[in-house]
C-alpha positions as CSV (number, residue, x, y, z in Angstrom):
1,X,0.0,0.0,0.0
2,X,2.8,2.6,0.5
3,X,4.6,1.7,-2.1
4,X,1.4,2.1,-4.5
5,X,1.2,5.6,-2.3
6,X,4.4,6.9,-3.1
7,X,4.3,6.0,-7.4
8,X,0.9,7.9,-7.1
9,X,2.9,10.9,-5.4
10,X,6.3,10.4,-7.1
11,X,3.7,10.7,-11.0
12,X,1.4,13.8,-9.9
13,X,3.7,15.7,-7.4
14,X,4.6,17.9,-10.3
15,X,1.2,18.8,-11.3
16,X,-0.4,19.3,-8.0
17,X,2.4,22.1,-7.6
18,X,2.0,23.7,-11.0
19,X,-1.8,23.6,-10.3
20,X,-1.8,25.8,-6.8
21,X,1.4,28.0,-7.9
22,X,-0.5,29.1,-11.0
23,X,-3.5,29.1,-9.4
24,X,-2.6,31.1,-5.9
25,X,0.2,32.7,-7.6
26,X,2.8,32.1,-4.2
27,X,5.3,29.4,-4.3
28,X,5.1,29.0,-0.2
29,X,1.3,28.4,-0.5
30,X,1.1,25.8,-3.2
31,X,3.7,24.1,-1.3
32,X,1.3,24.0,1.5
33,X,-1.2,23.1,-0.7
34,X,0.8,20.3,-2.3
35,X,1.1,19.4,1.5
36,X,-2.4,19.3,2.2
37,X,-3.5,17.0,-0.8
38,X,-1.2,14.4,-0.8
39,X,-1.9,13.8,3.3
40,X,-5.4,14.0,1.7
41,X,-4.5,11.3,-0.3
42,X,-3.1,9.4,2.2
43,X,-6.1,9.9,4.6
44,X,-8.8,8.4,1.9
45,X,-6.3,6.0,0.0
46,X,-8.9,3.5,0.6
47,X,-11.7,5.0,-1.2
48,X,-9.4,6.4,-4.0
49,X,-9.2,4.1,-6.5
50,X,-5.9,4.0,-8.3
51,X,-6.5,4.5,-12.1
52,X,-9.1,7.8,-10.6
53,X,-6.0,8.9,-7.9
54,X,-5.5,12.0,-11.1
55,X,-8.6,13.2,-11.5
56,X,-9.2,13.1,-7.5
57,X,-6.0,14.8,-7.0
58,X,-7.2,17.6,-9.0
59,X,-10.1,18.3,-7.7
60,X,-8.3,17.8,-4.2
61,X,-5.9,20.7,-5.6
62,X,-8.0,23.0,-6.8
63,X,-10.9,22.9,-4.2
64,X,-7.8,23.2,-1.2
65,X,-6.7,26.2,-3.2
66,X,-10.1,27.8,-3.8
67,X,-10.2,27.8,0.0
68,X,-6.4,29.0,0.5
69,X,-8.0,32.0,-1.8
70,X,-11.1,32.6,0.2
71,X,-9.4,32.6,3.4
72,X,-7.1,35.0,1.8
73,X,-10.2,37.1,0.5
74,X,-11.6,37.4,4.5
75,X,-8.8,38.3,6.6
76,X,-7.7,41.0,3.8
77,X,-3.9,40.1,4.0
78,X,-2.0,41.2,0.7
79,X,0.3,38.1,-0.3
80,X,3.8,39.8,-1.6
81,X,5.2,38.6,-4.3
82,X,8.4,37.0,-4.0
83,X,9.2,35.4,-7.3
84,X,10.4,38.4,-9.5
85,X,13.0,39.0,-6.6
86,X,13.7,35.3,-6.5
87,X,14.6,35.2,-10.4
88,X,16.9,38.0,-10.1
89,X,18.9,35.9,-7.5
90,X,19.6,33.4,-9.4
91,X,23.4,34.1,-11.4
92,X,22.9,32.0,-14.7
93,X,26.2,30.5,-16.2
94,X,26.0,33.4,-18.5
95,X,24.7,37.0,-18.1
96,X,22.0,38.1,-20.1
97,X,21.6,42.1,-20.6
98,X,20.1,43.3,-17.2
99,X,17.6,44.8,-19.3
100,X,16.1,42.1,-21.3
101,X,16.1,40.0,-18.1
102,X,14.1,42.8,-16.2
103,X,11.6,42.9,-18.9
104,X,11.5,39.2,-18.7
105,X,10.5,38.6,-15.1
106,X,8.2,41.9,-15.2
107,X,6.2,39.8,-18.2
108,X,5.8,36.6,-16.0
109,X,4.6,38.6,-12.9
110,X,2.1,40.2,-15.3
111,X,1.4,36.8,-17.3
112,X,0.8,35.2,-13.6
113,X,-1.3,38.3,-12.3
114,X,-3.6,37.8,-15.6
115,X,-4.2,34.5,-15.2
116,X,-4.3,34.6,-11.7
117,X,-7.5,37.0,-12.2
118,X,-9.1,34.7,-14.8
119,X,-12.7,33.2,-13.0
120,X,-13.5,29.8,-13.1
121,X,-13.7,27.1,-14.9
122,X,-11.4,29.3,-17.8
123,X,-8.5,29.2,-14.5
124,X,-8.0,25.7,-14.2
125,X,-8.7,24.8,-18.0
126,X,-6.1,27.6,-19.0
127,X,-3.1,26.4,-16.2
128,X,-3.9,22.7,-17.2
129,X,-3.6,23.2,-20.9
130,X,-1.4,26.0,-21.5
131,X,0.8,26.0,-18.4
132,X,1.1,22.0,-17.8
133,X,0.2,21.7,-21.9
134,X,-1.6,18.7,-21.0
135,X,-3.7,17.2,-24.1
136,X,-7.7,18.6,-24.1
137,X,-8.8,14.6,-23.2
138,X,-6.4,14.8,-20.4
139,X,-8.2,17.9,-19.0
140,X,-11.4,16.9,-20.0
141,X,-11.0,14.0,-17.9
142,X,-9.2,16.0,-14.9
143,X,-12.3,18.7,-14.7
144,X,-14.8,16.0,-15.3
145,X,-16.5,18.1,-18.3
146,X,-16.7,17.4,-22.1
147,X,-14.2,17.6,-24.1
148,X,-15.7,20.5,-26.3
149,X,-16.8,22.1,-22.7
150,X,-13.4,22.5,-22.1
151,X,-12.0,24.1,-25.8
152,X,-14.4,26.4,-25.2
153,X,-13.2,27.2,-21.7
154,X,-9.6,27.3,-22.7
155,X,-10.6,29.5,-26.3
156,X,-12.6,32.0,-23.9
157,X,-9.9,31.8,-21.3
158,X,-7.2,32.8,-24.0
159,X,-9.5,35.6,-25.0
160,X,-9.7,36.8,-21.4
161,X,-6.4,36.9,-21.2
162,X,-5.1,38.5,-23.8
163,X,-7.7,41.6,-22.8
164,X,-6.5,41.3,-19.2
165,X,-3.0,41.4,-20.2
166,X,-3.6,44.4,-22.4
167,X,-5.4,46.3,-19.5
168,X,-2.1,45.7,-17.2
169,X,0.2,46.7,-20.0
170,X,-2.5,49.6,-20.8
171,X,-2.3,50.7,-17.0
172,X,2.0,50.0,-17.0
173,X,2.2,52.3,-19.7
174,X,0.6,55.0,-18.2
């Protein structure tokens, strides 16, 4: 049984993070979140079948980070946002131009800010097929919907983003 346990956390590990960080937007809180799930896990292995333990997990993730978001949302606490500073401390084998690397993590703080303020269900379709570019089955089976429910999500979620990310650059450039 724990060895069964640890091939189902060793295979989704990766996701479960990649769903809360681009979900929450906070690598500290995912973690938590990735936490929380898996002892999930391990609290109702008995009633998780196997060959379901993906889709559960997802739902598991995205339900414990819709709560993470709410609890957020009540006690009014801003969450700062270490990960720009965290990219400029890391010294790369070479050194790009201070510049371009600037613009670079300014774009992926506005990129996770935008999708970030995407509602659901374009959220999770968006992060599961664009950010973990898992197939439209794959998600279709993960959300539980069809899978023309979910190119629709993921073609309006696209939309929503590129006007989102044109407000932010709108309101940057002024």
């Amino acid at each position: 049984m724990l060895e069964q346990y640890e091939e189902v956390v060793a295979q989704h590990k990766d996701l479960v993070f990649s769903f809360a960080y681009y979900y929450l937007g906070n690598r500290a809180e995912a973690e938590d979140v990735t936490q929380d799930v898996f002892l999930k896990l391990w609290s109702h292995w008995d009633s998780v079948p196997t060959h379901a333990a993906a889709s559960w997990l997802n739902r598991v993730t995205r339900n414990t980070s819709f709560d993470l978001l709410r609890r957020r949302k009540t006690k009014n606490r801003y969450v700062v946002d270490t990960e720009a500073s965290e990219l400029s401390e890391v010294a790369p084998d070479h050194l790009p131009d201070p510049h371009d690397h600037a613009e670079g993590a300014e774009f992926a703080r506005q990129l996770r800010y935008c999708v970030e303020s995407l509602p659901e269900p374009y959220r999770s379709a968006m992060i599961l097929r664009e950010i973990q570019e898992l197939t439209y089955r794959e998600v279709s089976e993960l959300l539980d919907q069809p899978v023309n429910t979910i190119k629709t999500q993921v073609h309006r979620g696209r939309k929503l983003l590129r006007e989102r990310f044109l407000e932010v650059n709108a309101c940057v450039a002024n």
